[in-house]
N, C-alpha and C positions, 0 to 999 in steps of 0.2 A: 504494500500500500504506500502512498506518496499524500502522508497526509500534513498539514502544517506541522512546523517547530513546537507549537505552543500544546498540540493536543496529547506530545510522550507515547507510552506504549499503544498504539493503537490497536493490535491484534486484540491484548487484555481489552481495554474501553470496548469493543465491540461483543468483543463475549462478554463479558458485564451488564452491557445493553440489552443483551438480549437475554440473558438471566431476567432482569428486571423487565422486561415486557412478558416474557412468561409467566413470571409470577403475579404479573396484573390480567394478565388474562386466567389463571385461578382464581382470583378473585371476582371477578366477571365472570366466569362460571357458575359461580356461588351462588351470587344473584339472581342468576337467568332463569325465568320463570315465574320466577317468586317474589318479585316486585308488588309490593304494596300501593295504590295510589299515594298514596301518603308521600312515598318516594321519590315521586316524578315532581318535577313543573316544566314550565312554560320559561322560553326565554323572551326571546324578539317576538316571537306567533304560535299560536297554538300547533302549527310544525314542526317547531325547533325548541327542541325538549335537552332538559338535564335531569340526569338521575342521583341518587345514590351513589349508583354501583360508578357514575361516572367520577366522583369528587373522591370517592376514597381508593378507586386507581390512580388518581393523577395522586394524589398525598404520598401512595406507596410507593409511584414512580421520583415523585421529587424528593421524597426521603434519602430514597436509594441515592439515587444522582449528584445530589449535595454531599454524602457522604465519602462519592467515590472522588469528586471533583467539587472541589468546594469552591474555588474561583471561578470555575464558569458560571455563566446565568446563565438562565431559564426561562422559558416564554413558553405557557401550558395555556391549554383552552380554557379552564374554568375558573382559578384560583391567581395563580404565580405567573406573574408578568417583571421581569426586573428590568429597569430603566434600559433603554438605548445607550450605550457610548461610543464615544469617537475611537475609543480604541478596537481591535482586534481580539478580543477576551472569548474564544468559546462560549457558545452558544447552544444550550439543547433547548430545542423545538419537540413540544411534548403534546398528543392528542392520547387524553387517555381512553376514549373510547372513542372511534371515528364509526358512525353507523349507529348512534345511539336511536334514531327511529326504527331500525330495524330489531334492535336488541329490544326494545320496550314491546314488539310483536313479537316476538318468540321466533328472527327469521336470522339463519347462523351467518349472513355476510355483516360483522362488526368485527374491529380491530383494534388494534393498540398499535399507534405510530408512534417512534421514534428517528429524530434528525438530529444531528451535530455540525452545526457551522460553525466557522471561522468568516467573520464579513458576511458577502453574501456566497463562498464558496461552500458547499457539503461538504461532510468531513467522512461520517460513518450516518448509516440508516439500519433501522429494522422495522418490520411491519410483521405483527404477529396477530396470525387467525385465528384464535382459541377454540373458537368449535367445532373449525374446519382440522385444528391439527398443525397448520402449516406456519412454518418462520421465514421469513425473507430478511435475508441482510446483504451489506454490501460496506466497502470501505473505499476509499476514494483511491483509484487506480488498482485495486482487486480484485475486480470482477464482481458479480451476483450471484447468490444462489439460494436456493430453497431448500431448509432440511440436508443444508451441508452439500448441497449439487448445484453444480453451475447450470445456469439461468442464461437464456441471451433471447433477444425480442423474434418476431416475426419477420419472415422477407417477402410478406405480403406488399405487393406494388401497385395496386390496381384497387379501386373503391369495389370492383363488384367481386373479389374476393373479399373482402375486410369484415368484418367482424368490429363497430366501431362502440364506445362509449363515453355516457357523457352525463351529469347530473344537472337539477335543476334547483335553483336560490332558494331558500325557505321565503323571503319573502316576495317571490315571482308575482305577484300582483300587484306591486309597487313600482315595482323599475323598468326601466325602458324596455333593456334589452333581457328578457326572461329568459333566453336562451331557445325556448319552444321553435325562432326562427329560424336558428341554427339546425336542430334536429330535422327540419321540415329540408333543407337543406340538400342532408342526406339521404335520407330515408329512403328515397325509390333507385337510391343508384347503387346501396350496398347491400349485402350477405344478410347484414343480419346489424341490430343495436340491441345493446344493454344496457340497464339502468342498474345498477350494484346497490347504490346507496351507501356507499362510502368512496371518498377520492382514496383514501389509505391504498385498498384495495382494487380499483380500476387503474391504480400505475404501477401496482404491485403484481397482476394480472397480463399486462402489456409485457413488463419485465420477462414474465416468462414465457412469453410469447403467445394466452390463451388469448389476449386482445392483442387488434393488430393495432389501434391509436385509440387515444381516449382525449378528450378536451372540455373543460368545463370553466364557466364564471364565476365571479363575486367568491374566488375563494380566500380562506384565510393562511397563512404561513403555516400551522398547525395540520393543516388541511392536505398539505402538498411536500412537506420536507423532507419527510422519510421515502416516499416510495420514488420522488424523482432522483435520488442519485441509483436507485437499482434501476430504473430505467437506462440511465447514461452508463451504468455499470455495465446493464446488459448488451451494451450496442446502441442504441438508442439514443433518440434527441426529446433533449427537454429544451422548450423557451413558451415565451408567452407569447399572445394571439396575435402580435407583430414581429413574430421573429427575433425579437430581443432576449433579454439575459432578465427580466426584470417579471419571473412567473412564481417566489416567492413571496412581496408582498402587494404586486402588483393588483392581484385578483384575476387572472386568468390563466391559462397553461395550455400546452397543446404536446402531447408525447406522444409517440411511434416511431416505429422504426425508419431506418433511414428512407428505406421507396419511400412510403409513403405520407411522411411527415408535410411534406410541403405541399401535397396535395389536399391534405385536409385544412392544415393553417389558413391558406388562402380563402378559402370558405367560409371560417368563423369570424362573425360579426359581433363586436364588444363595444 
């Protein structure tokens, strides 16, 4: 791996990583099914839910992570947000549970993402599918893999082979561009679309080449950290829906493999 000065042993930091995403996705296990109304609310729309099971995986995830790296910050979806600085300080990007609408249905695509930056470069990723079984990790210049096997994207080149995905905004009746016009886009020219219901897992997916591009809006850093460097891991391109560098806090992204990457970017309208 070829990862910054400031991040030390990376092999250990990644196995570490993924220890603690597995042990958050046992605890999400726990939960699953058993959720009490009581548990849940509402955040921005009665869409876009937090639970539980989600605040006390992010606690167990940031516990862990402080403890193993004390001077990095951290930027978690639900709790822990540590200031921005000018400097270069490590940075984990933590979704403790990405797919929490699905996990409050009892439907097994939810995750646990984990991202490590430096600036705006990735460092290490993991995305881990608790009920599905599967780990995804990757280290910057390492390669990808799942369950300790390397991973590498599609060489799907053509829309009517692809297999495309893509999510939509909790608050889609609000904004301009809901995305809806984008999926209409594609729709009659490819294979087939999925909606997953988590980004964790739609670049996680792409990585191993089960999706051949995936692109979505209005996301959050949390949203996208961990599975876009297994994308790049795996062969694959990451940028946002202008071809830029700027698909972490930007709010959009657009991943697939190399064919076909530019042929979907140019269609998405943000």
């Amino acid at each position: 791996m070829k990862l910054h000065e400031s991040i030390g042993d990376g092999e250990e930091l990644l196995e570490a990583a993924v220890r603690a995403a597995e042990e958050s996705g046992e605890l999400l296990l726990s939960y699953l099914g058993r959720l009490q109304n009581s548990q849940i609310r509402r955040k921005s729309s009665a869409r876009d839910l937090v639970t539980e099971a989600d605040v006390e995986s992010e606690r167990l995830l940031v516990n862990t992570l402080r403890g193993l790296t004390p001077d990095f910050h951290i930027e978690a979806e639900e709790e822990v947000q540590d200031a921005l600085t000018l400097d270069e300080r490590p940075r984990w990007f933590l979704d403790p549970l990405d797919g929490t609408v699905n996990f409050v249905h009892g439907l097994p695509a939810f995750a646990v993402s984990i991202g490590l930056f430096v600036g705006n470069q990735p460092q290490l990723a993991v995305v881990h599918l608790p009920r599905l079984g599967e780990t995804f990790s990757a280290g910057l210049g390492g390669g990808a893999f799942l369950n300790g096997a390397r991973i590498s994207v599609s060489e799907v080149d053509s829309l009517g082979e692809a297999i495309l995905a893509t999510g939509f905004p909790y608050r889609r009746n609000e904004l301009e561009h809901s995305n809806l016009e984008n999926f209409n886009r594609f729709f009659y020219d490819v294979r087939g679309m999925r909606r997953m219901g988590s980004a964790a897992i739609d670049l996680a997916y792409v990585a191993a080449g089960r999706l051949d591009a995936y692109w979505e809006l209005h996301l959050s850093p949390h949203d996208v950290a961990g599975g876009a460097l297994l994308v790049r891991e795996a062969g694959g391109l990451v940028t946002d829906a202008d071809g830029g560098e700027d698909w972490l806090r930007g709010g959009h992204i657009v991943a697939a493999g190399r064919g076909l990457h530019e042929v979907v970017r140019e269609r998405v309208v943000h």
